[in-house]
PQR file of N, CA, C, O and H, with PARSE charges and radii, in Angstrom:
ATOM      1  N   UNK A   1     197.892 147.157  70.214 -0.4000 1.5000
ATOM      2  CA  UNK A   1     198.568 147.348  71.483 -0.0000 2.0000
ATOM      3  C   UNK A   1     198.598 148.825  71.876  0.5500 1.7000
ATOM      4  O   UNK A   1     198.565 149.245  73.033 -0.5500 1.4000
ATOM      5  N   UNK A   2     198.660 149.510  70.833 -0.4000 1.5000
ATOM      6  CA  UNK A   2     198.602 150.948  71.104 -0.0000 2.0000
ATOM      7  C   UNK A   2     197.472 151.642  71.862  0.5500 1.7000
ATOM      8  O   UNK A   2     197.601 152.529  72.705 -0.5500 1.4000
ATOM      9  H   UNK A   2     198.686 149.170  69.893  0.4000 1.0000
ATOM     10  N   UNK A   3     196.373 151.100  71.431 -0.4000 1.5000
ATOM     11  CA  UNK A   3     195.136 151.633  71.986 -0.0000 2.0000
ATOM     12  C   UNK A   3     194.923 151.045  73.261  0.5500 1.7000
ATOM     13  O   UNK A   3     194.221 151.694  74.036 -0.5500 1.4000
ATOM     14  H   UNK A   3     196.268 150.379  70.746  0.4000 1.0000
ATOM     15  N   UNK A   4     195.384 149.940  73.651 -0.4000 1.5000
ATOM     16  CA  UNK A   4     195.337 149.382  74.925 -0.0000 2.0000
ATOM     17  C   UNK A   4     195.922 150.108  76.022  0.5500 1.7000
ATOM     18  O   UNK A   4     195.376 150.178  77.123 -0.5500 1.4000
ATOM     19  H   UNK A   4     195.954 149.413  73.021  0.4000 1.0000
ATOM     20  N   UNK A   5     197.168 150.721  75.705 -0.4000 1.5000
ATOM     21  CA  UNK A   5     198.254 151.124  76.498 -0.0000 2.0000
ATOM     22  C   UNK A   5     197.588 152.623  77.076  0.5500 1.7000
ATOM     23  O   UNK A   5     197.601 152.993  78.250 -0.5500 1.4000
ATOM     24  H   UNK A   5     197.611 150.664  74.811  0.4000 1.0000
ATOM     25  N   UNK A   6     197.011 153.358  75.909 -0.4000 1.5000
ATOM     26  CA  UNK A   6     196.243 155.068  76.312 -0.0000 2.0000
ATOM     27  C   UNK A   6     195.472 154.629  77.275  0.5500 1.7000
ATOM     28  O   UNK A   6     195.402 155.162  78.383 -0.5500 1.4000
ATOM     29  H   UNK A   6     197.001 153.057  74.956  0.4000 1.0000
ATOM     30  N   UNK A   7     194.649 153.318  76.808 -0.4000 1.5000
ATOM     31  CA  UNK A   7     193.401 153.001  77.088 -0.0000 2.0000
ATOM     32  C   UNK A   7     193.905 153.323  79.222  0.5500 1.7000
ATOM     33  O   UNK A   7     193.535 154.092  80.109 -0.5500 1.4000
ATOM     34  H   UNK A   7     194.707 152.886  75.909  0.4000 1.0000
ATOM     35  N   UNK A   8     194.929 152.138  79.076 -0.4000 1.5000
ATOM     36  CA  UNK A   8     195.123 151.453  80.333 -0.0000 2.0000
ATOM     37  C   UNK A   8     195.823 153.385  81.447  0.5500 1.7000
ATOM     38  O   UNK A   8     195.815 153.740  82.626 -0.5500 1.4000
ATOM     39  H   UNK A   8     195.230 151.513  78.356  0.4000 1.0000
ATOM     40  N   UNK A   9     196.268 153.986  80.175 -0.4000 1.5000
ATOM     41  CA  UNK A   9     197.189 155.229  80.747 -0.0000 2.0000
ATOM     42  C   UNK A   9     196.099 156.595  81.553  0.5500 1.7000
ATOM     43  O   UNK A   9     196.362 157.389  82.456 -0.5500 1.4000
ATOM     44  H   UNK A   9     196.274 153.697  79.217  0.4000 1.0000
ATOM     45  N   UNK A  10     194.722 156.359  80.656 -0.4000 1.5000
ATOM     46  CA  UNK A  10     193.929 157.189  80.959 -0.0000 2.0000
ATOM     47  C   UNK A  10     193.213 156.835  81.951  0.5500 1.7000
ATOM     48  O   UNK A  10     192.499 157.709  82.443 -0.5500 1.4000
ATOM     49  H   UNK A  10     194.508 155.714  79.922  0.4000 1.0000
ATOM     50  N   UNK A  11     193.177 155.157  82.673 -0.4000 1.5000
ATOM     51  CA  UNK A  11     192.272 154.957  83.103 -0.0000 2.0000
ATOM     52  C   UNK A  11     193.412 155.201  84.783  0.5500 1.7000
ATOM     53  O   UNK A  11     192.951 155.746  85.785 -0.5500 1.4000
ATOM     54  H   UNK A  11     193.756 154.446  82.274  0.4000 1.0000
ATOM     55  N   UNK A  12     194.747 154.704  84.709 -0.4000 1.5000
ATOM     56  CA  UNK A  12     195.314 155.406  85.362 -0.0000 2.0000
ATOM     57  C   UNK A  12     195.241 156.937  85.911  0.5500 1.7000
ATOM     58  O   UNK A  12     194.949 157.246  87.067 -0.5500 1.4000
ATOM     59  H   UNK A  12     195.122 154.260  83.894  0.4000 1.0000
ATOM     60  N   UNK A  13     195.543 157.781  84.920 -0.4000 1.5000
ATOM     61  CA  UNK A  13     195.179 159.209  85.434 -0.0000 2.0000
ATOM     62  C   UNK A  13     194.115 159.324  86.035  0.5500 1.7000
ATOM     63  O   UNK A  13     194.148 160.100  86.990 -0.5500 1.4000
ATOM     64  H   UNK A  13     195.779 157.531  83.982  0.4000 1.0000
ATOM     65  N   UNK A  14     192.643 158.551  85.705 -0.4000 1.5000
ATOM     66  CA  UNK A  14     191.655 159.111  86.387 -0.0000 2.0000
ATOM     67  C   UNK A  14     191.540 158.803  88.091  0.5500 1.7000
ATOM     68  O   UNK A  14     191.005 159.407  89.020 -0.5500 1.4000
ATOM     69  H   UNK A  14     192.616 157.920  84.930  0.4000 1.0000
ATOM     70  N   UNK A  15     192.279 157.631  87.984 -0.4000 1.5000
ATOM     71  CA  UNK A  15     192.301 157.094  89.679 -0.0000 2.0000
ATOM     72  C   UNK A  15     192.919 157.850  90.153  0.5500 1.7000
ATOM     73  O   UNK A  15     192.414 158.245  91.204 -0.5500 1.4000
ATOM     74  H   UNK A  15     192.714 157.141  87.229  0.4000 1.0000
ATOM     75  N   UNK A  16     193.933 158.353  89.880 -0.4000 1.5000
ATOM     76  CA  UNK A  16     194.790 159.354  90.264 -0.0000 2.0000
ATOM     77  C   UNK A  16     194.392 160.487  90.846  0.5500 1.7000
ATOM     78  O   UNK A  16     194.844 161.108  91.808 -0.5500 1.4000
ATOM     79  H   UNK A  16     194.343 158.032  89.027  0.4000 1.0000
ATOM     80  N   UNK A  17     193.102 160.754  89.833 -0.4000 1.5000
ATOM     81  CA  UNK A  17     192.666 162.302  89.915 -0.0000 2.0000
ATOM     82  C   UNK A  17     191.610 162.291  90.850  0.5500 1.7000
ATOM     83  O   UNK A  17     191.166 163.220  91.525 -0.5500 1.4000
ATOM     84  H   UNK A  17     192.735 160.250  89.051  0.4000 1.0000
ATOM     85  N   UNK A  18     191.148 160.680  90.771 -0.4000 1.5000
ATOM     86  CA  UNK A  18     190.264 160.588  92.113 -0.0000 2.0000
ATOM     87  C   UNK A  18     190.711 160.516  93.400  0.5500 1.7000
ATOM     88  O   UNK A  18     190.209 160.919  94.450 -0.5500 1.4000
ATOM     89  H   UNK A  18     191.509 159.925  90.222  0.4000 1.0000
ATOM     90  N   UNK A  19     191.683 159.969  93.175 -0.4000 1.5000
ATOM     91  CA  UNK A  19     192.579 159.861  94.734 -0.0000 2.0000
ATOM     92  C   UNK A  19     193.319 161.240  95.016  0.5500 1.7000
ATOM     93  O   UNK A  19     193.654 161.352  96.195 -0.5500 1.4000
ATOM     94  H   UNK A  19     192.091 159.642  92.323  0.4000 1.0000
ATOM     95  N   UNK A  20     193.581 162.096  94.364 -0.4000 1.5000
ATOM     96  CA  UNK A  20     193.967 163.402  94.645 -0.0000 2.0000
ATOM     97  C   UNK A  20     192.568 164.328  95.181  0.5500 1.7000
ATOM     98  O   UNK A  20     192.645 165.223  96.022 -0.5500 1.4000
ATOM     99  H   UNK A  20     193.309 162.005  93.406  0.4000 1.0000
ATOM    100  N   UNK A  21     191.131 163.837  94.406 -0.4000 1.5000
ATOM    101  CA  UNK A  21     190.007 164.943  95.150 -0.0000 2.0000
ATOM    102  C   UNK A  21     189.372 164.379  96.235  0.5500 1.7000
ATOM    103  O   UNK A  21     188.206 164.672  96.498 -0.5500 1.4000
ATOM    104  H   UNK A  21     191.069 163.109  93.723  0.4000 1.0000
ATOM    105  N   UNK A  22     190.266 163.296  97.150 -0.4000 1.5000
ATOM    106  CA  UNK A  22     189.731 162.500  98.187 -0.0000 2.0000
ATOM    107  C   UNK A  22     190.733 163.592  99.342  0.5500 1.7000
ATOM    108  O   UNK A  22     190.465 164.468 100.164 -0.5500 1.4000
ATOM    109  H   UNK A  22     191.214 163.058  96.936  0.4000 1.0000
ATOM    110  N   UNK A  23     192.003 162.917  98.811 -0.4000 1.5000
ATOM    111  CA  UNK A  23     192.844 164.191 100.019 -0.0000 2.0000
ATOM    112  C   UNK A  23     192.496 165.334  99.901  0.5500 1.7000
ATOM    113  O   UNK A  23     192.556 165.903 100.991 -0.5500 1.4000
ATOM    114  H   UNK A  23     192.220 162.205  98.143  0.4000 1.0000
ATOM    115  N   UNK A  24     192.099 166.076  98.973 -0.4000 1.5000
ATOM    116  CA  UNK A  24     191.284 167.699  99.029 -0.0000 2.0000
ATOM    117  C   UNK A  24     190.192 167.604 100.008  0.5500 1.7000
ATOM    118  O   UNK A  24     189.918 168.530 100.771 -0.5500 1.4000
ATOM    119  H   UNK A  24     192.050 165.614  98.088  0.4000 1.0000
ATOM    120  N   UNK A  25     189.591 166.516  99.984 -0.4000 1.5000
ATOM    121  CA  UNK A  25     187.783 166.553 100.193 -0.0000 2.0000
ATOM    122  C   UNK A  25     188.539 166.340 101.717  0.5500 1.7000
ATOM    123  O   UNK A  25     188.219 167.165 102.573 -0.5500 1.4000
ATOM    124  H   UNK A  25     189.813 165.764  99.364  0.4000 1.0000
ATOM    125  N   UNK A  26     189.683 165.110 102.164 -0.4000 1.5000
ATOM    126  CA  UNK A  26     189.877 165.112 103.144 -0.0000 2.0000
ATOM    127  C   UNK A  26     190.546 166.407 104.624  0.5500 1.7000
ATOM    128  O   UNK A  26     190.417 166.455 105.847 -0.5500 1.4000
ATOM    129  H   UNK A  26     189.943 164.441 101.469  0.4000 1.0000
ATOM    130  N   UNK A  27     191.276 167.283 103.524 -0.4000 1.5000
ATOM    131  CA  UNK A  27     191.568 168.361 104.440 -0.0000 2.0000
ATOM    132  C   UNK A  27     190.736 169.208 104.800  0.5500 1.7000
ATOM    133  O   UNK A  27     191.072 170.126 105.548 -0.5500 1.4000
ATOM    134  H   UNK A  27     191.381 167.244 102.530  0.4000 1.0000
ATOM    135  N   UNK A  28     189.358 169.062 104.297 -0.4000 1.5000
ATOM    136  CA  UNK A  28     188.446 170.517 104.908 -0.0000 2.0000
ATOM    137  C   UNK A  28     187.599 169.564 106.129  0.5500 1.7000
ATOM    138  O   UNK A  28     188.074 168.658 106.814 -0.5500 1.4000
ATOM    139  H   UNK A  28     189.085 168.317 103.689  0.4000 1.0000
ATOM    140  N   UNK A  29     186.377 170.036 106.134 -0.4000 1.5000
ATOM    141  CA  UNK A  29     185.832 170.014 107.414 -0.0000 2.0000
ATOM    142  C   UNK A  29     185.337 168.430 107.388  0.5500 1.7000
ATOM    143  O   UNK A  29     185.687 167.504 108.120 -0.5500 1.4000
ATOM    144  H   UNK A  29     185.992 170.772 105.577  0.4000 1.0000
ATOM    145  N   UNK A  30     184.422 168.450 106.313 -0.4000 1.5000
ATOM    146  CA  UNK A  30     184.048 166.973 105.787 -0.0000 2.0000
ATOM    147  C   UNK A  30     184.531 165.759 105.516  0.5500 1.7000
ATOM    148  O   UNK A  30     184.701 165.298 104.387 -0.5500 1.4000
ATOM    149  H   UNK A  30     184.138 169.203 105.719  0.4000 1.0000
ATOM    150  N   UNK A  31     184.737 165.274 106.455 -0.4000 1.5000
ATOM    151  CA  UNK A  31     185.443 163.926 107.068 -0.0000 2.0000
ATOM    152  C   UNK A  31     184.340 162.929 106.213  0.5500 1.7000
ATOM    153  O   UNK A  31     184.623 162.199 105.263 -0.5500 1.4000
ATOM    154  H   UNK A  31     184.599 165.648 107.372  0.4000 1.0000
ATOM    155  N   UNK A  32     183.771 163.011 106.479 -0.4000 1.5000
ATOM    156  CA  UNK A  32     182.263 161.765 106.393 -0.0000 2.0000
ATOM    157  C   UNK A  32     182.297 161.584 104.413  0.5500 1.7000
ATOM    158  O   UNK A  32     182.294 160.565 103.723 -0.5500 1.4000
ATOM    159  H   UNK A  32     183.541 163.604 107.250  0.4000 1.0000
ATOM    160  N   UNK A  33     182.327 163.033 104.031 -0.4000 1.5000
ATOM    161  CA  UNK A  33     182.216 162.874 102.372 -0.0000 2.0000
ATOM    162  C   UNK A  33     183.490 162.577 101.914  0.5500 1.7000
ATOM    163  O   UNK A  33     183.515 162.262 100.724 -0.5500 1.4000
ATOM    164  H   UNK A  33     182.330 163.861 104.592  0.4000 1.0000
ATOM    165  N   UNK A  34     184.515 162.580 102.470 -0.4000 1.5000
ATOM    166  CA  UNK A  34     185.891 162.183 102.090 -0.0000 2.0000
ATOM    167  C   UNK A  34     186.071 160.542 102.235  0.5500 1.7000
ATOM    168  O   UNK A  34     186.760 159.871 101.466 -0.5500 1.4000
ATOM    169  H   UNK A  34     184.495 162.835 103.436  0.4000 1.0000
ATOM    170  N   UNK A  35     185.569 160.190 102.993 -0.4000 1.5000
ATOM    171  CA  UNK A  35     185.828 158.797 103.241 -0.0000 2.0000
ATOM    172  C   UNK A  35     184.913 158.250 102.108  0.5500 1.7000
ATOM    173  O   UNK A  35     185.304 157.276 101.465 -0.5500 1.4000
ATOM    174  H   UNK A  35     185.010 160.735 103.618  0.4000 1.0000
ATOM    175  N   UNK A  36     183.503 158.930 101.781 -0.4000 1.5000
ATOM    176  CA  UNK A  36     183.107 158.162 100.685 -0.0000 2.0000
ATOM    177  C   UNK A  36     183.535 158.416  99.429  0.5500 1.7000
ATOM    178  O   UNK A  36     182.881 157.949  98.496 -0.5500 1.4000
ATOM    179  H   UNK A  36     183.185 159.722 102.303  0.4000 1.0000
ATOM    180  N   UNK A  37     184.259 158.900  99.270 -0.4000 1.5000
ATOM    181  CA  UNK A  37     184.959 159.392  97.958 -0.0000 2.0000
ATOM    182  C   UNK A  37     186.234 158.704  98.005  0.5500 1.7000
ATOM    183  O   UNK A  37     186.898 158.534  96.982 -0.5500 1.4000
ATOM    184  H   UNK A  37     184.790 159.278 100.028  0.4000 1.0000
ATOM    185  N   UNK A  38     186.602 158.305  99.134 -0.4000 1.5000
ATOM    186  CA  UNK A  38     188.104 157.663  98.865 -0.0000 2.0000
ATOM    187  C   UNK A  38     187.103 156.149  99.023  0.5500 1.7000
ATOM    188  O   UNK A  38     187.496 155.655  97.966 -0.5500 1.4000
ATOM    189  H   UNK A  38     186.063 158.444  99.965  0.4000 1.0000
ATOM    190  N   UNK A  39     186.523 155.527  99.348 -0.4000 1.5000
ATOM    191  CA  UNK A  39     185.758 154.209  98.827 -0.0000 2.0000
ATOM    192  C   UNK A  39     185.473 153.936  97.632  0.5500 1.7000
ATOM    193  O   UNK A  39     185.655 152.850  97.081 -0.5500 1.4000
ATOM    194  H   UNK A  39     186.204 155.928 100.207  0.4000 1.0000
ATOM    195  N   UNK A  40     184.701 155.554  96.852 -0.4000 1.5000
ATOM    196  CA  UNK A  40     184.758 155.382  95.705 -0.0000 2.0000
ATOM    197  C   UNK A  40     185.551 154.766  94.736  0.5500 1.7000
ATOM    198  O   UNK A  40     185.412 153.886  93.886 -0.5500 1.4000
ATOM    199  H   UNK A  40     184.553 156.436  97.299  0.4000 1.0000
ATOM    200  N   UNK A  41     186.776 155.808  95.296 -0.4000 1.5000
ATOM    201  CA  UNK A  41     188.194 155.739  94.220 -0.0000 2.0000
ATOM    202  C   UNK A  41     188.293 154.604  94.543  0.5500 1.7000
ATOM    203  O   UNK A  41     188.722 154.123  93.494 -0.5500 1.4000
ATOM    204  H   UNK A  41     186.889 156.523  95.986  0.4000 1.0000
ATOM    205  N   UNK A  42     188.185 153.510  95.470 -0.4000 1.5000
ATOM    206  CA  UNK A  42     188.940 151.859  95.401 -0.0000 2.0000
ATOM    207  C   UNK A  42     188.194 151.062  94.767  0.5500 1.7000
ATOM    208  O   UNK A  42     188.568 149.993  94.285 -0.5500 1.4000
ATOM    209  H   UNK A  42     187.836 153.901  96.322  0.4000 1.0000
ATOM    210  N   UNK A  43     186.946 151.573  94.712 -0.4000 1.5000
ATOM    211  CA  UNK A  43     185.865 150.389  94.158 -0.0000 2.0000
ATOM    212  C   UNK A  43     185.935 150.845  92.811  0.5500 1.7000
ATOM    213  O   UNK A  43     185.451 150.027  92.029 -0.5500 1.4000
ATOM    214  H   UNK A  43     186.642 152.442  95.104  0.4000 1.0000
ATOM    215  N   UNK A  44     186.541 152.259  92.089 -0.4000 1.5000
ATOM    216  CA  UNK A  44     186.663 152.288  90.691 -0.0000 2.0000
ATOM    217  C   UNK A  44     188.065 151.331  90.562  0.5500 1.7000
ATOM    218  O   UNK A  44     188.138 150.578  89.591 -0.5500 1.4000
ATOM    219  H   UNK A  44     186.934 152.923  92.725  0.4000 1.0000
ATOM    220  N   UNK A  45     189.018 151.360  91.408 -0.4000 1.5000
ATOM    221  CA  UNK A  45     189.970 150.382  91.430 -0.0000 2.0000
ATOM    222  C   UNK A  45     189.963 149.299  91.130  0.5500 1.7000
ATOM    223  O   UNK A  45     190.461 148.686  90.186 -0.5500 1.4000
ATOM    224  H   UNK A  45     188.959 151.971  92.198  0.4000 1.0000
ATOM    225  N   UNK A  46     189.256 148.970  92.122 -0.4000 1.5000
ATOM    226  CA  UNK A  46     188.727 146.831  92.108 -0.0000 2.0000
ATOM    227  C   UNK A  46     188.152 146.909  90.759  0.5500 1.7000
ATOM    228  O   UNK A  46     188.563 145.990  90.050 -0.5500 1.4000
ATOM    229  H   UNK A  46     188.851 149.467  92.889  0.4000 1.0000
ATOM    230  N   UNK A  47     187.448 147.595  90.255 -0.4000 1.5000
ATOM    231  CA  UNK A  47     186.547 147.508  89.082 -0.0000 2.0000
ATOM    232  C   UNK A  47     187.666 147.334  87.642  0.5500 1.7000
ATOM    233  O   UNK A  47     187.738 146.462  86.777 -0.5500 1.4000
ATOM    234  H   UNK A  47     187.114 148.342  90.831  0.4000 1.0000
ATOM    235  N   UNK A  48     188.403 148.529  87.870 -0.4000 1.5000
ATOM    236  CA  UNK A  48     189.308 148.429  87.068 -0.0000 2.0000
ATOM    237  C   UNK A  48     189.844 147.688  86.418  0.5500 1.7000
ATOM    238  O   UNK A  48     189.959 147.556  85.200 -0.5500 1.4000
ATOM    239  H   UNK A  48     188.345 149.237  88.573  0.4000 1.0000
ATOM    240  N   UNK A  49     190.515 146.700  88.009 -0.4000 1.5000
ATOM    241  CA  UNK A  49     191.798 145.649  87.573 -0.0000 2.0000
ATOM    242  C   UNK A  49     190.796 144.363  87.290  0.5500 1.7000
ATOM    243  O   UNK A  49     191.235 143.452  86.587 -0.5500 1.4000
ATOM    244  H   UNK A  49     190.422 146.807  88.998  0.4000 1.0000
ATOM    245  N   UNK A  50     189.305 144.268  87.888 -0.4000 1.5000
ATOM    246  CA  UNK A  50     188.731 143.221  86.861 -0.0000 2.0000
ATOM    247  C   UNK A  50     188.181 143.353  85.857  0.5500 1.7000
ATOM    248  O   UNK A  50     187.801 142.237  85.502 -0.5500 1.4000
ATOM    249  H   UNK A  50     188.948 145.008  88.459  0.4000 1.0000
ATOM    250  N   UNK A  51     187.909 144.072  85.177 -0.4000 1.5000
ATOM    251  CA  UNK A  51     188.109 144.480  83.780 -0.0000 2.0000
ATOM    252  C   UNK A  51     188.947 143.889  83.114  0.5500 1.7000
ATOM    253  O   UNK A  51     188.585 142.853  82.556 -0.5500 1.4000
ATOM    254  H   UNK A  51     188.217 144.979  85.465  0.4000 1.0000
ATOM    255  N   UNK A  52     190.096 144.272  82.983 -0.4000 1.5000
ATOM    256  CA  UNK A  52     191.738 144.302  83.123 -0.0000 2.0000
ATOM    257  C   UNK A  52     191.757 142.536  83.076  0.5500 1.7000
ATOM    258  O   UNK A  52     191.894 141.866  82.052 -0.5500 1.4000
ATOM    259  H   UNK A  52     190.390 145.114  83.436  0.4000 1.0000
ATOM    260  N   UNK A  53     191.612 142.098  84.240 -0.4000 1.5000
ATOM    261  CA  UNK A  53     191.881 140.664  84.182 -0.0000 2.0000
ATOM    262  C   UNK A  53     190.924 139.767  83.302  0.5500 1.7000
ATOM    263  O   UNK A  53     191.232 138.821  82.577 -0.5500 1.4000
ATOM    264  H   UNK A  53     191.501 142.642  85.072  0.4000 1.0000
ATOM    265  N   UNK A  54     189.790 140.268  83.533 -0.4000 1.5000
ATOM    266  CA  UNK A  54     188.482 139.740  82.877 -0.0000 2.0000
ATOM    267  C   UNK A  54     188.493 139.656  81.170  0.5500 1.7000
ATOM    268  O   UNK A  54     187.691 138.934  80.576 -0.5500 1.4000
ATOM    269  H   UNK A  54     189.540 141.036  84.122  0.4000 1.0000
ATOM    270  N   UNK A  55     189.664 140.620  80.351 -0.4000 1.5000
ATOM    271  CA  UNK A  55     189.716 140.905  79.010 -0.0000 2.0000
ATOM    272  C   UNK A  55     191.251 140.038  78.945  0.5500 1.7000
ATOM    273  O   UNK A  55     191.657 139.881  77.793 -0.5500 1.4000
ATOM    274  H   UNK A  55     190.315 141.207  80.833  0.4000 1.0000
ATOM    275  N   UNK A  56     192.012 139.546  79.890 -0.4000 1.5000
ATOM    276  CA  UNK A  56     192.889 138.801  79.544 -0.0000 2.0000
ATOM    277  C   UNK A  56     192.783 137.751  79.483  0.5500 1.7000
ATOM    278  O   UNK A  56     193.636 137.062  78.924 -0.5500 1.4000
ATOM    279  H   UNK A  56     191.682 139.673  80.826  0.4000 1.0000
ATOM    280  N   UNK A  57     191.394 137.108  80.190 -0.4000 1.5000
ATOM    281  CA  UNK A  57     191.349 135.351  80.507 -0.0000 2.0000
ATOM    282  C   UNK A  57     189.941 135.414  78.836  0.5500 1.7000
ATOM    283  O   UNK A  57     189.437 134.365  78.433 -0.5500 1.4000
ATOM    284  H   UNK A  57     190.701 137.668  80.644  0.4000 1.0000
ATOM    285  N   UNK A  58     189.592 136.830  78.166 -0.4000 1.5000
ATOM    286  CA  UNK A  58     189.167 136.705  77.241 -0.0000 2.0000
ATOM    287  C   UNK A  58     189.850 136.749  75.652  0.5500 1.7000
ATOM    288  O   UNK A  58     189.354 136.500  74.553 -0.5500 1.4000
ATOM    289  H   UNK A  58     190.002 137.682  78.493  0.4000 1.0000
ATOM    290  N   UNK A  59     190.992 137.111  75.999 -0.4000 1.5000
ATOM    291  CA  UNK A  59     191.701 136.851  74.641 -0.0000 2.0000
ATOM    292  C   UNK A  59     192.883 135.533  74.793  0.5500 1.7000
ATOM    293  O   UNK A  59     193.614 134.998  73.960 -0.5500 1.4000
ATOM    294  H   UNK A  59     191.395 137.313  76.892  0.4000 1.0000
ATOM    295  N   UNK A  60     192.657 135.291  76.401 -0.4000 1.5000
ATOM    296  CA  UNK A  60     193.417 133.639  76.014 -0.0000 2.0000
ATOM    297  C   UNK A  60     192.258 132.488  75.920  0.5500 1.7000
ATOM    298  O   UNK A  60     192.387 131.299  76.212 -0.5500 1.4000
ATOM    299  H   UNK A  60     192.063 135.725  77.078  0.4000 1.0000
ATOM    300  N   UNK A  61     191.162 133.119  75.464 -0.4000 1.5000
ATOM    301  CA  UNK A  61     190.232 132.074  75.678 -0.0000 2.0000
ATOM    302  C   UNK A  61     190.058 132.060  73.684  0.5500 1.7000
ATOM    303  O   UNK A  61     189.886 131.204  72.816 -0.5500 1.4000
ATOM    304  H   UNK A  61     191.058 134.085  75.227  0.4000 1.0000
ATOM    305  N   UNK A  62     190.200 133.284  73.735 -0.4000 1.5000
ATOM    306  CA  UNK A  62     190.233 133.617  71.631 -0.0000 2.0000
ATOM    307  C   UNK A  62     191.531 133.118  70.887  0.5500 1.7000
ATOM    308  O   UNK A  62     191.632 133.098  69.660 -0.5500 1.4000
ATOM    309  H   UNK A  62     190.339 133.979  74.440  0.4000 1.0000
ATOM    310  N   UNK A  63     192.738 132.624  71.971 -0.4000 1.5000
ATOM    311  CA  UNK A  63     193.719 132.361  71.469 -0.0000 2.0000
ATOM    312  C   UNK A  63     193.985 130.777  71.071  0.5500 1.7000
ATOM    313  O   UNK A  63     194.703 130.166  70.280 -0.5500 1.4000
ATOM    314  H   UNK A  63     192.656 132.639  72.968  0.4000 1.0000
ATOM    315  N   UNK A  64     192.963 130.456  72.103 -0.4000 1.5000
ATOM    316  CA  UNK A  64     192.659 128.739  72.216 -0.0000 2.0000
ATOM    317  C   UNK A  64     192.057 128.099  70.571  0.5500 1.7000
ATOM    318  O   UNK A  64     192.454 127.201  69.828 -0.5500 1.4000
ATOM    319  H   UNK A  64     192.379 130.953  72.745  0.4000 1.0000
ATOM    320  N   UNK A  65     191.239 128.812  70.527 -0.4000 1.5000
ATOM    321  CA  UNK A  65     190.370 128.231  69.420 -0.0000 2.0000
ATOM    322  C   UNK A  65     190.751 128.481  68.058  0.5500 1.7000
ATOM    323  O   UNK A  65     190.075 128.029  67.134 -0.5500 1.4000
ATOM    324  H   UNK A  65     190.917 129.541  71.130  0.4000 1.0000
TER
END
């Protein structure tokens, strides 16, 4: 459980850190590269939480048997 929790803590910070260099990217001139960088950060999102879900419907599938 321990390693899960960093696991889940680090993967937090990084969205974080992506969604913080989207509002940077967004206050300068470059509108156009900000928006793809804040797409980025959601699609590392979506990716994320199916991961995430995808390793839970896999250890109730290990719990079955």
């Amino acid at each position: 459980m321990g390693f899960e929790r960093k696991l889940e803590g680090m993967l937090v910070i990084g969205v974080c850190v992506g969604l913080i260099i989207t509002v940077i990217f967004m206050g300068h001139e470059h509108y156009f590269l900000g928006f793809h960088v804040l797409y980025g950060a959601i699609g590392v999102g979506f990716f994320l939480l199916t991961t995430k879900i995808l390793s839970v419907i896999q250890r109730e599938g290990k719990q079955d048997d």
